[in-house]
C-alpha positions in Angstrom: -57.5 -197.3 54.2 -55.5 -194.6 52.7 -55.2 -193.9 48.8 -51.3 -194.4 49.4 -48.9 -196.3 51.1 -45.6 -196.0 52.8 -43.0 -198.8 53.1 -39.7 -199.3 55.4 -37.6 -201.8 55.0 -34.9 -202.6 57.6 -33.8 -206.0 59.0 -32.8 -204.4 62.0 -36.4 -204.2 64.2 -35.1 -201.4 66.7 -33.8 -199.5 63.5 -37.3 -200.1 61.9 -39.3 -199.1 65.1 -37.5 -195.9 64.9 -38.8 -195.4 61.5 -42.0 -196.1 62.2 -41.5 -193.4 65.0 -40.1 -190.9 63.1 -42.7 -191.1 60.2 -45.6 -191.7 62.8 -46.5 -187.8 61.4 -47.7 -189.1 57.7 -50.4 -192.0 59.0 -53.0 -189.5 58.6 -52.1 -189.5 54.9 -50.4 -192.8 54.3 -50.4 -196.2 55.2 -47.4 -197.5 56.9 -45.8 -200.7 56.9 -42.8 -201.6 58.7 -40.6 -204.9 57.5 -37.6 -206.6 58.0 -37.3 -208.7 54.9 -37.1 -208.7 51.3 -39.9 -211.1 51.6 -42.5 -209.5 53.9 -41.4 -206.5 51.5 -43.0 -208.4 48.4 -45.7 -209.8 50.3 -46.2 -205.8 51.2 -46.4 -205.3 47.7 -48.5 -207.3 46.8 -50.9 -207.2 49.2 -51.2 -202.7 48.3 -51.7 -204.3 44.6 -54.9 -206.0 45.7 -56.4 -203.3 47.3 -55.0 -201.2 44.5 -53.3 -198.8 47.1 -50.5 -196.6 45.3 -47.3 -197.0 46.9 -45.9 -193.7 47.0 -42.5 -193.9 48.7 -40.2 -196.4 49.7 -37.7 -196.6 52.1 -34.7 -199.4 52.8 -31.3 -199.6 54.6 -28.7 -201.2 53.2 -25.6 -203.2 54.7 -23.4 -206.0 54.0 -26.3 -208.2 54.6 -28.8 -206.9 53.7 -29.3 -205.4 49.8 -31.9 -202.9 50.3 -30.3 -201.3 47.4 -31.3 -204.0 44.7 -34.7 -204.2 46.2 -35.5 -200.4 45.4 -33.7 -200.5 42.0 -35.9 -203.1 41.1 -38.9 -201.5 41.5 -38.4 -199.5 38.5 -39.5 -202.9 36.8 -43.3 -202.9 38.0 -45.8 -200.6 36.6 -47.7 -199.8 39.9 -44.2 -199.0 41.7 -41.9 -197.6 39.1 -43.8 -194.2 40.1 -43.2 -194.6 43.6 -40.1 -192.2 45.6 -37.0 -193.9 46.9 -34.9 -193.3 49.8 -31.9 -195.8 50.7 -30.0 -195.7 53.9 -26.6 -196.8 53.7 -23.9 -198.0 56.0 -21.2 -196.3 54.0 -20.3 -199.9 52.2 -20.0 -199.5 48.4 -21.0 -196.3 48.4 -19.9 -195.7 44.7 -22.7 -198.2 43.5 -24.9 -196.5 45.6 -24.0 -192.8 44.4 -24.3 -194.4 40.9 -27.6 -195.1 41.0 -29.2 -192.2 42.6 -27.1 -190.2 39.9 -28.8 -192.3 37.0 -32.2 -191.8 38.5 -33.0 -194.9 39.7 -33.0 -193.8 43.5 -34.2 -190.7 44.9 -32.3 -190.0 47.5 -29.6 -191.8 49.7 -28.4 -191.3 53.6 -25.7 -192.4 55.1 -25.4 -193.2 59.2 -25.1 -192.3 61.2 -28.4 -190.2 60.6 -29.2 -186.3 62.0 -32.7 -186.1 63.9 -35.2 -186.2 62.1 -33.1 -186.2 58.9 -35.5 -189.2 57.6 -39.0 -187.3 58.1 -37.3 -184.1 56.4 -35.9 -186.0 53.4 -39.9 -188.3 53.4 -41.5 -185.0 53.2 -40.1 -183.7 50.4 -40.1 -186.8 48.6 -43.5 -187.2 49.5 -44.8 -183.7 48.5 -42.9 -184.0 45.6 -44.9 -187.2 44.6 -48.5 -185.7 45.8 -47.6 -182.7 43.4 -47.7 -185.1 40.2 -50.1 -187.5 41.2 -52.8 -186.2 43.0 -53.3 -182.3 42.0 -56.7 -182.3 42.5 -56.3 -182.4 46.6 -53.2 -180.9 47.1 -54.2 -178.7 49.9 -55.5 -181.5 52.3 -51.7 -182.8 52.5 -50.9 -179.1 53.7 -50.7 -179.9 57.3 -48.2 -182.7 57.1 -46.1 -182.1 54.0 -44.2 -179.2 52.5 -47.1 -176.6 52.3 -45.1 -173.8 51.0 -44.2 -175.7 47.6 -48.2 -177.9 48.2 -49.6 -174.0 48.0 -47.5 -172.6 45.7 -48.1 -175.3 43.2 -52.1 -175.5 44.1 -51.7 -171.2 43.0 -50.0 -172.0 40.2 -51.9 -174.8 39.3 -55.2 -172.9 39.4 -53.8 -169.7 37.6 -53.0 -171.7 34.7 -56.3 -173.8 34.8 -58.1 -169.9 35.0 -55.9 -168.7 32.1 -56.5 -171.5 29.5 -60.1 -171.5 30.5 -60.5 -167.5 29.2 -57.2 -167.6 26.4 -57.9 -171.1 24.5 -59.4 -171.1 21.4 -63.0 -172.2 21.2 -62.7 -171.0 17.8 -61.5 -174.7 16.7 -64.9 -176.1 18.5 -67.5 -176.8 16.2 -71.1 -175.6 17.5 -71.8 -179.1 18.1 -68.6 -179.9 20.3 -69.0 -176.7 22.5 -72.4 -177.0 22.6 -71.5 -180.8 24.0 -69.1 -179.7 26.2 -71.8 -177.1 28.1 -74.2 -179.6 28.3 -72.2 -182.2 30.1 -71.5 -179.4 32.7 -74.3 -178.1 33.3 -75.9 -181.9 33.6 -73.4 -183.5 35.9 -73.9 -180.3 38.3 -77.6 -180.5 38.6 -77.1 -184.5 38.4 -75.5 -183.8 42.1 -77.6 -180.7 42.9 -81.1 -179.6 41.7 -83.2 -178.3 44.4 -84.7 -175.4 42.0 -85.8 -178.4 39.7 -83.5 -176.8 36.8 -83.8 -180.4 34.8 -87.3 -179.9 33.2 -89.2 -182.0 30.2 -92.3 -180.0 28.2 -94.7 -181.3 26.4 -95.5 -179.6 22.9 -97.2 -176.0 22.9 -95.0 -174.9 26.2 -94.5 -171.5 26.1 -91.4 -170.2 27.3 -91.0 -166.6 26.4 -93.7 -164.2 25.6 -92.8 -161.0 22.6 -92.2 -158.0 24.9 -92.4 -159.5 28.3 -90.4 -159.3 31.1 -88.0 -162.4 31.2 -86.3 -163.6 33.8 -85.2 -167.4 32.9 -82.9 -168.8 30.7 -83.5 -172.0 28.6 -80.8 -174.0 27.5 -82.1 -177.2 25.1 -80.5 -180.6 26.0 -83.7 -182.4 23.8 -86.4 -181.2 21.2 -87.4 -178.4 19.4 -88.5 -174.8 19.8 -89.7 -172.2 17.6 -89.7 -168.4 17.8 -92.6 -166.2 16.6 -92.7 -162.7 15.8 -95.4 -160.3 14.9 -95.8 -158.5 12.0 -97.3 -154.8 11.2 -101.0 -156.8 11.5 -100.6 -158.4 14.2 -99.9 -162.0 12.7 -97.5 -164.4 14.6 -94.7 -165.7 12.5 -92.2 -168.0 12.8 -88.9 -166.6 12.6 -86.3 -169.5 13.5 -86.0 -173.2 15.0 -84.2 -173.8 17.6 -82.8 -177.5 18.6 -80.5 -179.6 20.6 -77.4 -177.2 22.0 -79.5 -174.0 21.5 -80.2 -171.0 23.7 -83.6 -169.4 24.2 -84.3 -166.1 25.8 -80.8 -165.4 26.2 -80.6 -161.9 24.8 -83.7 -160.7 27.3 -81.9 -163.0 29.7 -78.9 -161.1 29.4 -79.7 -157.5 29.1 -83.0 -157.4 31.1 -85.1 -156.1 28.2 -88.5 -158.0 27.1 -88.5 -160.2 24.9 -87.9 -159.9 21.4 -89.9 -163.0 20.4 -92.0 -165.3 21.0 -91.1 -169.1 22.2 -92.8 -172.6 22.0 -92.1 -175.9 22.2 -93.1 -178.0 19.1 -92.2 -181.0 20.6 -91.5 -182.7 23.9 -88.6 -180.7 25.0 -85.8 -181.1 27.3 -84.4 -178.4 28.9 -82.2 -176.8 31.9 -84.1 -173.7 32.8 -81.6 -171.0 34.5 -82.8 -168.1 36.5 -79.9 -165.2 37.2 -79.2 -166.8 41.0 -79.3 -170.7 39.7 -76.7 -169.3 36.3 -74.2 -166.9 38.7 -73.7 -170.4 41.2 -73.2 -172.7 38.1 -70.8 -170.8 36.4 -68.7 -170.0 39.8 -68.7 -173.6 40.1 -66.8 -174.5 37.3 -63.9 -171.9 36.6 -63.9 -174.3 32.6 -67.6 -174.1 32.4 -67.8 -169.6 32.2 -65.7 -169.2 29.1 -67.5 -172.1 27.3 -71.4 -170.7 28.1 -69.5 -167.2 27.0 -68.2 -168.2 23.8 -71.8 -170.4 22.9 -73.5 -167.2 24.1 -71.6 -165.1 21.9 -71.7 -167.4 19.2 -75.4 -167.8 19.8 -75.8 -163.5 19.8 -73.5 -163.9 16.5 -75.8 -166.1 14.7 -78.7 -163.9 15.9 -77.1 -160.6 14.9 -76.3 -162.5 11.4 -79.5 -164.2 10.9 -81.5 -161.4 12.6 -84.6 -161.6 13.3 -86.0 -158.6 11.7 -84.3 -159.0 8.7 -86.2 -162.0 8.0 -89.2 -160.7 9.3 -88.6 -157.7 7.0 -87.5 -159.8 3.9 -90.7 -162.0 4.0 -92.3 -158.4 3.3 -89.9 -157.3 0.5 -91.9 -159.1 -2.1 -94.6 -156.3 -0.9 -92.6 -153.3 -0.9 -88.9 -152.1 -2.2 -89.1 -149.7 0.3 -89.1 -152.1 3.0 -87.0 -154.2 1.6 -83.9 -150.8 1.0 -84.9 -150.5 5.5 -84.0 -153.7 5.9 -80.9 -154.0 4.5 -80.0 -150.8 6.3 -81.1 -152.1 9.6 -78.4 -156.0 8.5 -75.9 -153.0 8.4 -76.5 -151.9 12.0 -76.8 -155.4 13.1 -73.6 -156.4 11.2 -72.0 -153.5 13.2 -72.7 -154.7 16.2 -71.3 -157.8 15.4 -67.8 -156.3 15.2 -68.6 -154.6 19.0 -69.4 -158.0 20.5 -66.3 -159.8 19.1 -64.1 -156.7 20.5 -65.6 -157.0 23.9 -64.8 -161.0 23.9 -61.4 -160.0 22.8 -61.2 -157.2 25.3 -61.5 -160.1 28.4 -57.8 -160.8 27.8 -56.6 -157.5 28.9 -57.1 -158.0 32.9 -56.3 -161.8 32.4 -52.9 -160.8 31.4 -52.8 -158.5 33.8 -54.2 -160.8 36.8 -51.3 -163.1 36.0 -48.6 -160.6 35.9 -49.5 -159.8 39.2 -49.5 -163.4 40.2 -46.5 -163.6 38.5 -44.9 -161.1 40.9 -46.5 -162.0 43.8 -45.0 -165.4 43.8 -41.5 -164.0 43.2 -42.3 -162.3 46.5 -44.3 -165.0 48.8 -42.1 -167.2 49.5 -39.5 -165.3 51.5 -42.3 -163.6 52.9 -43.6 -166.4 54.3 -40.0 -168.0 56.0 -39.9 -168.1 59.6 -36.7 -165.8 60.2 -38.8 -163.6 57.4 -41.9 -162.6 60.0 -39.5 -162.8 63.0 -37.5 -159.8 61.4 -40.3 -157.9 60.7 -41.9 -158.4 63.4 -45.8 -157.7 64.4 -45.8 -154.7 62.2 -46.0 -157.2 58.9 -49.6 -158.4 58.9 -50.6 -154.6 59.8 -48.4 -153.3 56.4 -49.4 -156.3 54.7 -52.9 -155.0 55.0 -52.1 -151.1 54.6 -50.4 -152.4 51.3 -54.0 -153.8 50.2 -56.2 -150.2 51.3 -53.7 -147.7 50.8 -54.3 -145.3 47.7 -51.0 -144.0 45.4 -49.5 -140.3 46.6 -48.2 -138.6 43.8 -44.5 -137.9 43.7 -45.1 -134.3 44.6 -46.4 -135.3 47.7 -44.1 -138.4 48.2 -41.2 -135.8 48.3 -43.2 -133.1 50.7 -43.8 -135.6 52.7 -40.3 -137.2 52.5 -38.7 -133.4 53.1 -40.6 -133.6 56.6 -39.6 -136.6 57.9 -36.2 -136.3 57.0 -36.3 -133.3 59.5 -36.8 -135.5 62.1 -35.3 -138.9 61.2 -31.7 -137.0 59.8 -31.5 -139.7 57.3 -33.0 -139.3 53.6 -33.4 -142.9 53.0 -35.3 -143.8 56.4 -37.7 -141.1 55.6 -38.4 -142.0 52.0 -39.4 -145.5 53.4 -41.5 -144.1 56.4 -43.2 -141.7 54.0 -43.8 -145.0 52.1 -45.0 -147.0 54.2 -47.4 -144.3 55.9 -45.6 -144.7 59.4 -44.3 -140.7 59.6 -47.0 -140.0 61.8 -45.8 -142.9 64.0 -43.5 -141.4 67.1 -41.6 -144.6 67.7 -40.4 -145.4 64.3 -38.9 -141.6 64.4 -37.4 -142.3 67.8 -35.8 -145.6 66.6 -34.5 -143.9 63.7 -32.3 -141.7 65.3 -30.9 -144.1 68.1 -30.2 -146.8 65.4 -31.1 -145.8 62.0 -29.2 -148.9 60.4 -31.5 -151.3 62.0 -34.6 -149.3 61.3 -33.4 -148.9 57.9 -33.1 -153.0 57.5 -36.9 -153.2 59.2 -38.6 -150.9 57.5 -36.6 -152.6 54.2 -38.4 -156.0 55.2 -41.8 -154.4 55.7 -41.5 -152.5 52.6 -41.7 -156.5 50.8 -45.0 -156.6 52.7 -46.3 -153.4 52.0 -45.3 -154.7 48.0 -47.1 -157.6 47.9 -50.8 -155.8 49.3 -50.1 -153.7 46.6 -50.0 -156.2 44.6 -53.3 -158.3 45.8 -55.0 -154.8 45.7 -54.2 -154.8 41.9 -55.1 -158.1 41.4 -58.4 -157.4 42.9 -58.8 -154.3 41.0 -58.4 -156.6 37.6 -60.9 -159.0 38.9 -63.6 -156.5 39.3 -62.5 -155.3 35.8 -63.2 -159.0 34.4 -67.1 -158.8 36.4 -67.5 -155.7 35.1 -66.3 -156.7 31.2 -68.8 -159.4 31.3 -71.3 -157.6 32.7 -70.8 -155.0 29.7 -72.0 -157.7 27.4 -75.5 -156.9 28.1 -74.9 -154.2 25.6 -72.8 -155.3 23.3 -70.2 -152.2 23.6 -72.3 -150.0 25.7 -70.5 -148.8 29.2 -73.2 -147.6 31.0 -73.5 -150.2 33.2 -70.7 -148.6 35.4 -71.9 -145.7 37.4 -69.7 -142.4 37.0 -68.3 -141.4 40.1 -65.5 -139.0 41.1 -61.8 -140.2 41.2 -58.0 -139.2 41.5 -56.5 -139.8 38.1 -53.2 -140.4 39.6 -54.6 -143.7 41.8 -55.8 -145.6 38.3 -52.3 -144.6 36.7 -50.3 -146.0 40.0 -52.0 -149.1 40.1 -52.0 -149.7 36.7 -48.3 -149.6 37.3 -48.4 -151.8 39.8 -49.6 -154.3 37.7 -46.5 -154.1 35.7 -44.3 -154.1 38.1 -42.4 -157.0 37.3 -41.8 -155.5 33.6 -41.0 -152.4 34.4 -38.1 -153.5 37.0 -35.5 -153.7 34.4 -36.6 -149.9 32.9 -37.3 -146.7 34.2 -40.2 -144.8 34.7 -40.8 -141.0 35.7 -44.1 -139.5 37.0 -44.0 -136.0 36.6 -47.7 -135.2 38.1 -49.6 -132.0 39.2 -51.7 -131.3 41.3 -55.4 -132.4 39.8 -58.8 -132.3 41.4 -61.3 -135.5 41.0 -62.5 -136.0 37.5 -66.3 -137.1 37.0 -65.8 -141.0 34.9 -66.2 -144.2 34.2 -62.7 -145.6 36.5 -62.7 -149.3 35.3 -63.3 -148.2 31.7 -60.3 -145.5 31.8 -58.1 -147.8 33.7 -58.5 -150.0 30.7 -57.2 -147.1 28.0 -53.9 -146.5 31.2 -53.4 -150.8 31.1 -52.9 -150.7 27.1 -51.0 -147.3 26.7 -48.6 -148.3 29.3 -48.2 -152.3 28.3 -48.2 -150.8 24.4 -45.3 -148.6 25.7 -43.4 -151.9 27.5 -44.2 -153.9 24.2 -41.6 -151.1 22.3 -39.2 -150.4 24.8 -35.2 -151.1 23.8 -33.2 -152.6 26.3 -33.5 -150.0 28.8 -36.6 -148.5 28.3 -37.9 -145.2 29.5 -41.8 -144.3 30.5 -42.5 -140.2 31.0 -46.4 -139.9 32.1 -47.1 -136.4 32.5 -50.0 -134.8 34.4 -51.9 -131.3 34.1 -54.6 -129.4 33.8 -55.2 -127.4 31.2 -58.4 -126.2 29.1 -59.2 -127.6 25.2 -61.6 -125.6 22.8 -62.6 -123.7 26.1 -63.4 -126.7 28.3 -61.6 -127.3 31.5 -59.7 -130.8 31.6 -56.8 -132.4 32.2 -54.4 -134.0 30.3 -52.2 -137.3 30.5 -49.3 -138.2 28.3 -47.3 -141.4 27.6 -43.9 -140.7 26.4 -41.7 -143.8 25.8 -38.4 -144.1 24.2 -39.5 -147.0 21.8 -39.4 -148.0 18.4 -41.6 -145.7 17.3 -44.7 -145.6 14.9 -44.1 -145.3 11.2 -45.9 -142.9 9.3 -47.3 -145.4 6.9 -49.3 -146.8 9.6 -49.9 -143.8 12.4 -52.7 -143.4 10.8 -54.5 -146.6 11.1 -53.5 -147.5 14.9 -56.6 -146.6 16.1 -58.6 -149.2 13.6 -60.8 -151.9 15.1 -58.3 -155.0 15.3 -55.2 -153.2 14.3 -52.1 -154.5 15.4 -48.1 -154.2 14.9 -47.4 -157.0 17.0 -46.2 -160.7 15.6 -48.4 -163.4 15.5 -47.6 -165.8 18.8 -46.9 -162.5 20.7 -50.2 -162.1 23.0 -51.2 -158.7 23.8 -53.7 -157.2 26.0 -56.2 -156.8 23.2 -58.4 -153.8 24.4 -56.6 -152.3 20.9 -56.4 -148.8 20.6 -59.8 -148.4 18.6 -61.5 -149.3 21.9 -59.2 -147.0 23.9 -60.3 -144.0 21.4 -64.0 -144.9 21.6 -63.5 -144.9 25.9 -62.1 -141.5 25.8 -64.7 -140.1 22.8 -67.5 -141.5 25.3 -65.9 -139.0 28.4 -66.4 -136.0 26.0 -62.3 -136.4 25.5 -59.9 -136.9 22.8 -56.8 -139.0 22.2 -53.6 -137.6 20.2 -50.2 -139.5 19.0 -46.9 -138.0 18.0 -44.1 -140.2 17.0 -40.9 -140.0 15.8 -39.8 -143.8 14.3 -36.8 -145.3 16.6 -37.3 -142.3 18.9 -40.4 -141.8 20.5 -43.8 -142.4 20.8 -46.4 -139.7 23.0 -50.3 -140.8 23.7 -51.9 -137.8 24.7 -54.8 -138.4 26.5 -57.6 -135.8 27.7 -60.5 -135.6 29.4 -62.8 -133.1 30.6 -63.3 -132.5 34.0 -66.9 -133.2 34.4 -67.5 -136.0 31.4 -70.1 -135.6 29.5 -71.1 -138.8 27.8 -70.7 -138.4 23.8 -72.2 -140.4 21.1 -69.8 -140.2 17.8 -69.9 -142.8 14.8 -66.1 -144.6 14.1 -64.9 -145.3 10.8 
């Protein structure tokens, strides 16, 4: 038995074997039952009712003698069938009652005979597929092979974007420790209720030990039952208990998380329960449950929060004050470091909405694109060449406009036509001797091809950016291990252009309506951290968007040029916005600084972070702004970076 039903109602049984015919397609899916009465109809009804099958579409003809009509209006009346779809297939008689209806609402959809092929397993289809798209989200992709799966995948995308989004952009903030802490036990328990085989689910008696004071630790421990306390040495050597942890707590998490030893030491005081989480067992929970990620982060954080505020050392140093003021005047130095990193963490967790935004611009323009992409005629114009510039579109690296127009300057030497060589040079086919050959016997249709696969090229751009701001979200969470520190990403060499073009990319659909100009030399590769800059070229350009007039204008300028004797290059961000005032120009670059309105969400890497990026290459960042003129962010960065350690006001 299926989950939902189909039912036809014809009096007519040749009429109603074609039906059944016709909609043979949907079995796999949905039940089917054929009548030929308003009475077997009921009896229909019912008998779905008592297996509590959904009836999700129902379909009747109506004639002089037969009122299918009233029999679908009415089923607006019934709770388990005022949800269902309705199609009514008319004679032509009264069709002004009819038309009435289906313009109040009350009917779906109505046909009239003498009925096109297959006109009634088109119209079921979409009014299927639009019923499985509001009442059964959660398996919309198993209906793809016999409903609409252009709007099934489109909606499953969408769907899933939004569940990613709210997942990393709601506010924990309004959970209380007790809720969130709730919320990730529940997940965590109903996924090793289903799956344990590493025995996660563990119960210690009193006097376990978990963790051991500077000791490797592997494990994480988070407490569904019990009570465990942490112990820290002092000068001579005498264990100490420091803090309690209970119910909804996290133990070695800070070890756990940045591979250090442990800090402290940790034991049970009484039967415990516990899920115990080693790094292989914690990466496949949390990709299990795209909800379950930003919850664990925001109790981690909340749980690193609580440690920076409470801090271990400060109470292990203020149970010594009463022995020495001296002591006591290091401690409070060392709460003032602590309460310093405090402000790092929370910019980092703020910092994970910047490729978010990004991710879903992407998506945003990507689904803009897919759809005619995917239409038959679509592929059959573009021929075998699409899945192979679909694919360059996801590899290929960003030319500069220098050599864009070289290039362009060659092939039009060949092709005789400006515009076909601007899209081979593109679409890296210049090299290609049969797309130069077809461009001189009939450039108009090479022109409209290579048009087509350009919209394929587009959108593997476009996936290549998105993948580029997914790796950016890995690596911002993997940057927690140190709280601000960036040297979890390996320096390597890099074209400064390709960050800057795909940065761009990820904008596209923004900047459609404005106008950008690249005016780049020729640069060699620059020793950096890539994702880290890519970060400061995502909030320079999307701050320059965020001023922009009606048409808006972007200059980004490339050189190379030395500073205080040191060769570099430099990069510039020149937009024709509002403008800084000078009241404020001096504060942009403060930790959680913003011009922007409350509601409007930015990307939230904030410009204090972008200045501390470019201090750590050894660089430095420069503004000049004239208010409703300009703004220019002048960016640069030493060749080979040098990693710099400054202190930020």
């Amino acid at each position: 038995m299926n989950q939902f039903s189909v039912l036809c109602l014809d009096s007519n049984p040749i009429s109603n074997e074609q039906l059944r015919r016709e909609l043979s397609p949907f079995a796999s899916k949905f039940d089917l039952h054929c009548l030929e009465s308003i009475a077997e109809a009921n009896a229909a009804l019912e008998f779905c009712t008592e297996r509590h099958q959904t009836i999700a579409l129902v379909i009747a003809s109506h004639h002089e003698t037969f009122n299918g009509a009233d029999f679908l209006i009415h089923l607006d009346k019934h709770r388990h069938t005022q949800d269902a779809r309705k199609i009514l297939i008319s004679c032509g008689q009264d069709i002004q009652a009819i038309l009435s209806a289906v313009n109040d609402g009350r009917l779906d959809h109505c046909l009239t005979k003498p009925l096109q092929d297959n006109l009634v397993r088109k119209t079921a289809e979409k009014e299927l597929t639009t019923f499985i798209i509001e009442h059964d989200q959660d398996n919309l992709l198993s209906y793809s092979h016999i409903l609409d799966q252009h709007r099934l995948l489109r909606t499953h995308i969408d769907l899933k974007m939004r569940h990613y989004r709210e997942g990393f952009i709601t506010d924990h903030h309004s959970l209380s420790d007790q809720q969130l802490a709730k919320q990730v036990s529940s997940a965590l328990l109903t996924f090793f209720d289903q799956e344990d085989d590493t025995h996660a689910k563990r119960v210690y008696s009193a006097d376990h030990l978990l963790t051991q004071e500077g000791e490797e630790n592997q494990f994480l421990w988070f407490i569904t039952k019990g009570v465990v306390a942490l112990y820290k040495k002092d000068e001579e050597g005498r264990q100490r208990e420091v803090v309690r942890h209970t119910q909804g707590n996290i133990v070695g998490g800070m070890s756990f998380v940045t591979g250090e030893p442990s800090f402290s030491t940790a034991i049970t005081l009484t039967d415990t329960e516990v899920i115990k989480l080693d790094r292989a067992v914690f990466a496949k929970v949390m990709h299990s449950n795209t909800t379950l990620l930003p919850l664990f982060t925001n109790l981690l954080l909340r749980h690193f929060n609580r440690r920076l505020q409470r801090s271990i050392t400060t109470k292990l140093e203020l149970q010594k004050t009463i022995e020495s003021l001296e002591d006591a005047h290091q401690q409070l130095i060392e709460r003032e470091k602590m309460a310093m990193l405090g402000q790092l963490v929370a910019g980092v967790a703020h910092e994970l909405n910047n490729p978010i935004a990004a991710i879903l611009r992407g998506t945003e323009t990507l689904t803009n694109k897919i759809q005619p992409l995917l239409d038959v005629r679509s592929l059959q114009h573009a021929g075998e060449s699409a899945e192979h510039m679909l694919q360059r579109g996801l590899t290929q690296r960003p030319r500069s406009t220098a050599n864009e127009r070289e290039l362009t300057r060659e092939a039009e030497k060949v092709t005789h036509n400006r515009r076909i060589a601007k899209k081979l040079v593109k679409l890296g086919l210049t090299k290609e001797q049969h797309w130069q050959a077809r461009s001189v016997e009939s450039p108009e249709a090479t022109l409209a091809q290579l048009e087509r696969l350009e919209e394929y090229f587009l959108t593997g751009s476009t996936l290549r950016s998105i993948n580029v701001c997914a790796g950016r979200i890995a690596d911002m969470v993997k940057s927690l291990k140190g709280y601000s520190r960036s040297d979890d990403e390996k320096r390597r060499e890099v074209d400064i252009h390709e960050g800057i073009e795909d940065t761009l990319v990820i904008f596209e659909n923004k900047l459609k309506f404005h106008r950008v100009e690249r005016h780049y030399s020729s640069l060699p590769r620059i020793l950096c951290l890539p994702i880290a800059l890519q970060q400061v070229w995502t909030n320079l350009i999307s701050n320059a968007i965020d001023a922009f007039p009606e048409k808006g204008q972007l200059k980004i300028h490339t050189e190379q040029c030395d500073h205080e004797g040191l060769p570099g290059v430099r990069v510039s961000f020149r937009d024709n916005g509002c403008g800084i005032p000078d009241a404020i120009k001096e504060k942009i670059f403060s930790l959680n600084f913003t011009t922007k309105k409350e509601g409007n969400f930015g990307l939230g890497i904030g410009l204090s972070i972008c200045q501390q990026i470019i201090h750590q290459h050894g660089g430095n960042i420069e503004v000049e702004s004239q208010p409703d003129t300009f703004t220019d962010i002048s960016v640069w960065l030493p060749l080979s970076a040098t990693p710099t350690i400054r202190s930020y006001e």
